[in-house]
C-alpha positions in Angstrom: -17.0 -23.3 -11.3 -18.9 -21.0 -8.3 -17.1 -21.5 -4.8 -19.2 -20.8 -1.8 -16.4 -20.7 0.4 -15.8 -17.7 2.4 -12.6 -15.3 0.6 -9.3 -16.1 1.5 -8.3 -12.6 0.8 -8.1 -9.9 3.0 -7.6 -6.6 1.8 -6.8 -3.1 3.4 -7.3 0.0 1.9 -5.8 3.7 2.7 -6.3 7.0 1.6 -4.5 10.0 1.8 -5.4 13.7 1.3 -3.1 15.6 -0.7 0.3 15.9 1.0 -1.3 13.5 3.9 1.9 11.0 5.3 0.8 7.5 6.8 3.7 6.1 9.1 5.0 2.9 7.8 4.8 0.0 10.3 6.3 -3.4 8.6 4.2 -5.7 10.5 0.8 -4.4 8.9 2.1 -4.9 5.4 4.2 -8.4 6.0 3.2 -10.8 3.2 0.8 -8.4 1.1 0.7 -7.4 -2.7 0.4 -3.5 -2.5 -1.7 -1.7 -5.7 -2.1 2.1 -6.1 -5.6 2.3 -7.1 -6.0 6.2 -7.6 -3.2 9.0 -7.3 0.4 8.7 -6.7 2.4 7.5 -3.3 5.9 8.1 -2.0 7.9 6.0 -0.6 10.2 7.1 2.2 12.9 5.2 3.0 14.9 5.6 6.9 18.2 6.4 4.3 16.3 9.5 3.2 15.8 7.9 -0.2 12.0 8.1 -2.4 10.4 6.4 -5.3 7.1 7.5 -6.5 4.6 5.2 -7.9 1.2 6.1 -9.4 -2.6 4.3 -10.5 -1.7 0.8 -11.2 1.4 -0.1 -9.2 1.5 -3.5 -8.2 4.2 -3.5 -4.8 5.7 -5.2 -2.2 6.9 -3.0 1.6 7.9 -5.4 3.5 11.7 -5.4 3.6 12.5 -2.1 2.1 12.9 0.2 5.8 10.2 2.5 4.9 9.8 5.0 7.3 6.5 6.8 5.5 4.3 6.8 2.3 3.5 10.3 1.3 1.3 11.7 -1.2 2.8 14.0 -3.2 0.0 14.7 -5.4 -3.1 17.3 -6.2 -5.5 14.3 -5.8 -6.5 11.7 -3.6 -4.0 8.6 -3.1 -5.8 5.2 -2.4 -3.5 2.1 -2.3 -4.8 -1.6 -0.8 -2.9 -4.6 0.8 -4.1 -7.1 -0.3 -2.8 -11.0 2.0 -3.9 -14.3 1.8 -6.4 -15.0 4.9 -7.1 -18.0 7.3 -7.8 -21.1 5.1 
C-alpha cells in the first residue's frame, strides 16, 4: 500500500567531533526514540554518573537528568531523535 501523505516523523540529527559535548536540554528530546547511528555517546548525568552507548543504540533522554552527551571516541558520533509530527 503507497501513502502520499506527508511523514509524520520528524527526525533530528547531531554530530559530535571527537571529545565534542552537546548540552542536554530535556524539552528538545521530550517524546523521541534516540538511535546512535555511527560512534559512541556518553551520557552525563547532574549525579556525576555515565553510560556509554555505541552504533545501534535505540534510547530514550527524557527523564533521566542528563546534564551532557559526550563523545568519548576517536571517531565521529551521530545520534537522531526521532518524534512523532503533527497528524
Amino acid at each position: 500500500m503507497h501513502d502520499d501523505a506527508p511523514s509524520r516523523v520528524r527526525t533530528r540529527t547531531v554530530v559530535l567531533a571527537p571529545g565534542e559535548v552537546h548540552p542536554h536540554v530535556e524539552d528538545e528530546w521530550r517524546g523521541a526514540v534516540v538511535v546512535v547511528d555511527a560512534g559512541r555517546i556518553e551520557l552525563c548525568c547532574a549525579a556525576g554518573g555515565s553510560r556509554t552507548f555505541g552504533t545501534g543504540s535505540v534510547l530514550w533522554f527524557t527523564g533521566l537528568n542528563l546534564v551532557r552527551v559526550r563523545n568519548p571516541g576517536r571517531d565521529e558520533a551521530v545520534f537522531r531523535g526521532i518524534t512523532r509530527g503533527p497528524p
